[in-house]
C-alpha positions as CSV (number, residue, x, y, z in Angstrom):
1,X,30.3,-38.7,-24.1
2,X,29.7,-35.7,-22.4
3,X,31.4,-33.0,-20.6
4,X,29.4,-32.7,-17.7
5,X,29.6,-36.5,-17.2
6,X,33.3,-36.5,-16.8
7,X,33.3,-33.6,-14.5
8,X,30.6,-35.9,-12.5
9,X,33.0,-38.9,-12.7
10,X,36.0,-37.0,-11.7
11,X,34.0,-35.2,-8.7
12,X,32.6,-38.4,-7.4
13,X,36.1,-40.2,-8.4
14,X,37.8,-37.1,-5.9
15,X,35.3,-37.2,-3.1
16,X,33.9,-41.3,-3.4
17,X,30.6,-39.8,-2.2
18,X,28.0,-39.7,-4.5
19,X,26.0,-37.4,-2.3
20,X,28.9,-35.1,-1.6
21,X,29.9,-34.6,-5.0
22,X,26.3,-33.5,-6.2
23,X,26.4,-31.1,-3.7
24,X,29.8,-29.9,-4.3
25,X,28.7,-29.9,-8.7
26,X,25.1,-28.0,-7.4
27,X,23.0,-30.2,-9.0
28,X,20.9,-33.9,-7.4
29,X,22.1,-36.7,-6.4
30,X,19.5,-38.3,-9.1
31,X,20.7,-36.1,-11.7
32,X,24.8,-36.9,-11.1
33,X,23.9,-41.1,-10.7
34,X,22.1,-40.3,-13.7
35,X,25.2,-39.1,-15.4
36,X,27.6,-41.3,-14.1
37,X,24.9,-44.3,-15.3
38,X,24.9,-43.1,-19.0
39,X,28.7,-42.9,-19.3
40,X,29.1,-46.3,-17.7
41,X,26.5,-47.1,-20.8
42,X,28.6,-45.6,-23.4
43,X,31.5,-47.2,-22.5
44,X,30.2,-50.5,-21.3
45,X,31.8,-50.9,-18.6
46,X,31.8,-50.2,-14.3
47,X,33.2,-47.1,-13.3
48,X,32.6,-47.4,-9.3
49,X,31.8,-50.4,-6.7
50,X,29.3,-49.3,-5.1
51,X,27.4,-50.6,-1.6
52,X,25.6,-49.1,1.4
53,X,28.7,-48.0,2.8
54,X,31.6,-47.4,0.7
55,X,32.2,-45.7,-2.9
56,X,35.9,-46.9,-5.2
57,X,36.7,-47.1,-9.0
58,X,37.0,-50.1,-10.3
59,X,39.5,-50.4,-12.7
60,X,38.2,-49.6,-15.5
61,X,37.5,-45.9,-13.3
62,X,41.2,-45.4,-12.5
63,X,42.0,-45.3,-15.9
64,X,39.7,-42.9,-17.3
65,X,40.8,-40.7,-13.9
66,X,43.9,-39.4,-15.6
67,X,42.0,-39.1,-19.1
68,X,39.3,-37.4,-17.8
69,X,41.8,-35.1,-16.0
70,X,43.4,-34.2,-19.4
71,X,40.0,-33.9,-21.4
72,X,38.7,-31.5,-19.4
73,X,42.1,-29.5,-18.9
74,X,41.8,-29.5,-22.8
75,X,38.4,-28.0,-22.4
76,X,39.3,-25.5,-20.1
77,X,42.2,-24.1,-22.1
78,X,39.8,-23.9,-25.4
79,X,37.5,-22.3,-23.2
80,X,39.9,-19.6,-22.3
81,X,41.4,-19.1,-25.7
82,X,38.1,-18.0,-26.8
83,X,37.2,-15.6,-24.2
84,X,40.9,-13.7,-24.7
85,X,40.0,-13.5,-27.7
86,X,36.8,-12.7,-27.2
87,X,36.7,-10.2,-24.3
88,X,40.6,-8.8,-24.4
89,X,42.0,-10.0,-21.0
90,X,38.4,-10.7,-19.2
91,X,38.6,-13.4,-17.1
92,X,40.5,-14.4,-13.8
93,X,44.3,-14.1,-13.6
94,X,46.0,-16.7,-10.2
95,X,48.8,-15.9,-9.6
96,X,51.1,-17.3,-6.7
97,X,54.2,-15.9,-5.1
98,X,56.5,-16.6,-2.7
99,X,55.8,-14.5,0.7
100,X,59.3,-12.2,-0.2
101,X,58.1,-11.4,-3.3
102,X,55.4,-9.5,-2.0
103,X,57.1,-6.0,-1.9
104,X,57.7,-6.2,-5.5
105,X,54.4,-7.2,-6.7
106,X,52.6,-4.1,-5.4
107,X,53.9,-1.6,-8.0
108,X,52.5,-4.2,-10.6
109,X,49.0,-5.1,-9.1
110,X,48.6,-1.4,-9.1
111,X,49.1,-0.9,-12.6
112,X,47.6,-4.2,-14.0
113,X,44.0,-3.3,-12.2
114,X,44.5,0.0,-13.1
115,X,45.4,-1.2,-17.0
116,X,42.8,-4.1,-17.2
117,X,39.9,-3.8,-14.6
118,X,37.7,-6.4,-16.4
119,X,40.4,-9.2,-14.9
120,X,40.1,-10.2,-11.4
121,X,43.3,-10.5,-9.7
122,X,43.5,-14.1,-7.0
123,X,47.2,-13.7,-5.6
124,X,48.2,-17.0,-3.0
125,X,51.0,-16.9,-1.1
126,X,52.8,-19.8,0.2
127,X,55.4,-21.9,0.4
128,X,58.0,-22.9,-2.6
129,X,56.7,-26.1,-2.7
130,X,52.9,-26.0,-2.2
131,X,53.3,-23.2,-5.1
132,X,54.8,-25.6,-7.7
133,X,52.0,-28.3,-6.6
134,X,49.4,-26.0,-7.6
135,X,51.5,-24.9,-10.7
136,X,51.4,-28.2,-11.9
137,X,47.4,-28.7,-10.9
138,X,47.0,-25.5,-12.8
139,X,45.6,-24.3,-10.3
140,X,47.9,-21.2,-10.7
141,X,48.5,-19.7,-14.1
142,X,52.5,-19.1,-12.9
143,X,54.6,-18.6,-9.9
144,X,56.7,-16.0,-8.5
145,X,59.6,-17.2,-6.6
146,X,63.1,-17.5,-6.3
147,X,65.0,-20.4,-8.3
148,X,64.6,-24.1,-6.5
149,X,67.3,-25.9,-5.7
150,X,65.7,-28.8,-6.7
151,X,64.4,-29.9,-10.9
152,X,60.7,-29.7,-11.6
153,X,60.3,-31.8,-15.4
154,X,57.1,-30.0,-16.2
155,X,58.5,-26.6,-15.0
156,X,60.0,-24.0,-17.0
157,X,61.6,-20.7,-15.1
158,X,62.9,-17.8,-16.8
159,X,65.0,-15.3,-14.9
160,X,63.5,-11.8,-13.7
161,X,66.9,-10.8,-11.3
162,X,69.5,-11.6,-10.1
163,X,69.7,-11.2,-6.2
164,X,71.5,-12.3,-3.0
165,X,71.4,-13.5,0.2
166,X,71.7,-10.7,3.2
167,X,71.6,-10.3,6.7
168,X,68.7,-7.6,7.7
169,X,69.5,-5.6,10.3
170,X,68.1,-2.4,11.8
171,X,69.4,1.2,10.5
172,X,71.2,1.4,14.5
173,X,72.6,-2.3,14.5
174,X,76.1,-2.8,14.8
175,X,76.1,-4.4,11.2
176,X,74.5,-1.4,9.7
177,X,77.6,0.2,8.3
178,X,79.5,-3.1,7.1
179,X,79.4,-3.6,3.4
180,X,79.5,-7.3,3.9
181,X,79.3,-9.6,6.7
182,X,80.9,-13.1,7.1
183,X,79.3,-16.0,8.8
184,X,82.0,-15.8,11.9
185,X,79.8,-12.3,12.2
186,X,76.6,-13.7,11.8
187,X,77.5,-16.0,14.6
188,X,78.2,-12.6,17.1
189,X,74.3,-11.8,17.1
190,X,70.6,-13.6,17.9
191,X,69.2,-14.3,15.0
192,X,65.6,-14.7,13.6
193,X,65.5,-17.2,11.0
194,X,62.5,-17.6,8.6
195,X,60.7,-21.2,8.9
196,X,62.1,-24.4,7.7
197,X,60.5,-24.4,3.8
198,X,61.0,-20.9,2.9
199,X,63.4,-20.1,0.3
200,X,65.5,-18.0,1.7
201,X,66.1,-20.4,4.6
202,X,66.6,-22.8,2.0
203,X,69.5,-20.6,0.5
204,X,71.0,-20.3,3.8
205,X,71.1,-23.6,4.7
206,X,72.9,-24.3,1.3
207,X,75.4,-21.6,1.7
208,X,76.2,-22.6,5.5
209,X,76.7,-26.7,4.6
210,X,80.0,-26.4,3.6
211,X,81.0,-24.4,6.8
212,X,81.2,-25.3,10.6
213,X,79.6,-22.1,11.5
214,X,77.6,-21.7,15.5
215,X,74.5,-19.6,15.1
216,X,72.3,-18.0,18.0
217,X,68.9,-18.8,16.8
218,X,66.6,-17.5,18.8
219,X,63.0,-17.7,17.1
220,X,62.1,-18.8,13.7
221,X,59.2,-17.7,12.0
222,X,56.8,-18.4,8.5
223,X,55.7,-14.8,8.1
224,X,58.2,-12.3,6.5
225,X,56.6,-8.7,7.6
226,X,56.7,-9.7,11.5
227,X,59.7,-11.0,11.0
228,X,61.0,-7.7,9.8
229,X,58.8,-6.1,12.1
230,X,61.0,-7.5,15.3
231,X,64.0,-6.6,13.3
232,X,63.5,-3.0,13.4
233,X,62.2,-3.1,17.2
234,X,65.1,-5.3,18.1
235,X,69.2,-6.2,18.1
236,X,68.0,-9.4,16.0
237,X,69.0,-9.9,12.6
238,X,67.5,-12.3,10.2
239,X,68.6,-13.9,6.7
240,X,66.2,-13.0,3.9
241,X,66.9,-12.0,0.1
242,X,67.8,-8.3,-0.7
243,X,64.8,-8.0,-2.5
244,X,62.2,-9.2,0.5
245,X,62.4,-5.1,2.0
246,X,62.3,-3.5,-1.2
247,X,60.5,0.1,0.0
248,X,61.0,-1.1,3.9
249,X,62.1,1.8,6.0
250,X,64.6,1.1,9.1
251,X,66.2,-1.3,8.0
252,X,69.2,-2.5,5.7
253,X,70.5,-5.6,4.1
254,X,73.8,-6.7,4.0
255,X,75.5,-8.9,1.7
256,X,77.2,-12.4,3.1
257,X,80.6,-13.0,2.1
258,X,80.5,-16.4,0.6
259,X,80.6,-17.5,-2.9
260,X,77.4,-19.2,-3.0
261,X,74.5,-16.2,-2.0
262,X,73.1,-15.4,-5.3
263,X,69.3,-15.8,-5.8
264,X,67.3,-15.9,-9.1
265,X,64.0,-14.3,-8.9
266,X,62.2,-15.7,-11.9
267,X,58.9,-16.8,-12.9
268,X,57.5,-20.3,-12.9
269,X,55.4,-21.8,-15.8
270,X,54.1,-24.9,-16.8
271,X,55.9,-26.2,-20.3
272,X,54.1,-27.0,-23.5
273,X,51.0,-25.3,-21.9
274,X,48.5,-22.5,-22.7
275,X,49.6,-19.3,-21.7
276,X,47.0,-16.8,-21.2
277,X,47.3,-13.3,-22.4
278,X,46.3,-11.6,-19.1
279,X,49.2,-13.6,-17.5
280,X,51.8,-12.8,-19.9
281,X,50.9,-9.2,-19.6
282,X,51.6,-9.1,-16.3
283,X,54.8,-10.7,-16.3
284,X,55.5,-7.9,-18.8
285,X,54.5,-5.1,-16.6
286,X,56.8,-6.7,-13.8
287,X,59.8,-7.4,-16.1
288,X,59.5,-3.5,-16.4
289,X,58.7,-2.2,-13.2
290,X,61.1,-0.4,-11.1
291,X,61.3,-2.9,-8.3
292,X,62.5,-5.1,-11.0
293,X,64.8,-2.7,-12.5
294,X,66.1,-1.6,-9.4
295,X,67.2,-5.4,-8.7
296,X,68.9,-5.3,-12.1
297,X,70.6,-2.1,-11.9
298,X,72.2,-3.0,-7.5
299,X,73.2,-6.7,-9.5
300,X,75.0,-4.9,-12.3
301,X,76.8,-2.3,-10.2
């Protein structure tokens, strides 16, 4: 048994095209039925049903699937053990955050490509819950991201800072001078809420169940910089972390006056799996940047 025969199977297995999958793995369509054939061989048994039309696993096929899967995860990770080792950091580094965390990565992509240019840096941003799917497809090698509310079993998250929930105003809003604001506030102004999905609307949602409170909502939106955008244009305030305008001009956050505001930046990583050294480099430039330190020392004070 072959490597490239189980990535065959598990390509055809993904796409049930035999011609789409040789396409998709760059080599013929001869070549990958030739594959597919001699595992079938060595393991005497069917694989796919195939006719004219249609392409499924049998049985047999959708339980190598998962086996497969882990083989050639196992392969992967032996591959990249040897090439730390081999080339000091080479190699690709994914990385996925959470669209407010973007502010405080830039201090530490600067000094990671400046540090390592030999790794290629592939950031994604998205959602709280499309980042933990690719997390735990390894499609990531760890997520940036405030704490869920919810338990992910193959998950482990270790704490970066601690933050809070704020209203973000402009430096002319009414707001700008309180120290705190209380949800009867809130309730004054039009508001611009980020998307249903996003953690911080997650947060709020959490902090305002216990309450009664009436909101203006006015517009809600899925990208943080226009959102912060119309909020220093604008008499609109918005609900986003403290850290999300880290180095933002114009504009100020204010703390809510409830209990239940705190946010745990942290980062994401898969338990009981290989953790490569480029990754945990960077984690260790971030734990020390000053964005992060600057969210340690506003917590502590």
């Amino acid at each position: 048994m072959e490597l490239r025969q189980l990535k065959s199977f598990v390509k055809v297995a993904e796409l049930l095209n035999f011609s789409a999958a040789a396409k998709a793995l760059c080599i013929t369509q001869s070549t990958l039925s030739q594959q597919i054939q001699q595992l079938e061989q060595e393991l005497d048994v069917q694989l796919f049903q195939r006719n004219s039309h249609t392409v499924s696993l049998t049985e047999s096929g959708e339980e190598l699937l998962p086996l497969a899967h882990q083989t050639l995860h196992d392969a992967d990770i032996c591959k990249s053990r040897m090439n730390d080792l081999k080339a000091l950091l080479a190699g690709t580094l994914n990385i996925g955050a959470t669209h407010t965390f973007s502010p405080i990565l830039t201090e530490t992509l600067l000094d990671f490509m400046k540090l390592y240019p030999k790794v290629k840096l592939n950031i994604h941003y998205k959602s709280m819950e499309e980042l933990m799917d690719m997390l735990e497809k390894n499609e990531v090698d760890f997520v940036l991201a405030f704490k869920p509310s919810r338990r992910y079993e193959g998950v482990e998250s270790h704490i970066l800072f601690n933050n809070h929930l704020a209203v973000i105003v402009n430096n002319h809003h009414p707001l700008s001078q309180n120290k705190s604001v209380t949800l009867t506030e809130i309730g004054k102004y039009d508001i611009a809420l980020p998307a249903k999905g996003m953690q911080a609307r997650n947060a709020f949602e959490q902090v305002i169940v216990h309450y009664s409170p009436q909101f203006r909502v006015r517009l809600e939106l899925n990208e943080v910089h226009i959102l912060l955008k119309l909020i220093k244009q604008s008499d609109l305030i918005t609900i986003l972390s403290e850290a999300t305008i880290h180095d933002e001009q114009g504009i100020k956050a204010i703390p809510i006056d409830v209990p239940e505001s705190g946010m745990e930046g942290c980062v994401h990583l898969l338990k009981n799996s290989y953790r490569k050294r480029s990754a945990l480099e960077f984690i260790r430039l971030l734990s020390e940047s000053n964005a992060i330190r600057e969210r340690i020392r506003d917590w502590i004070t």
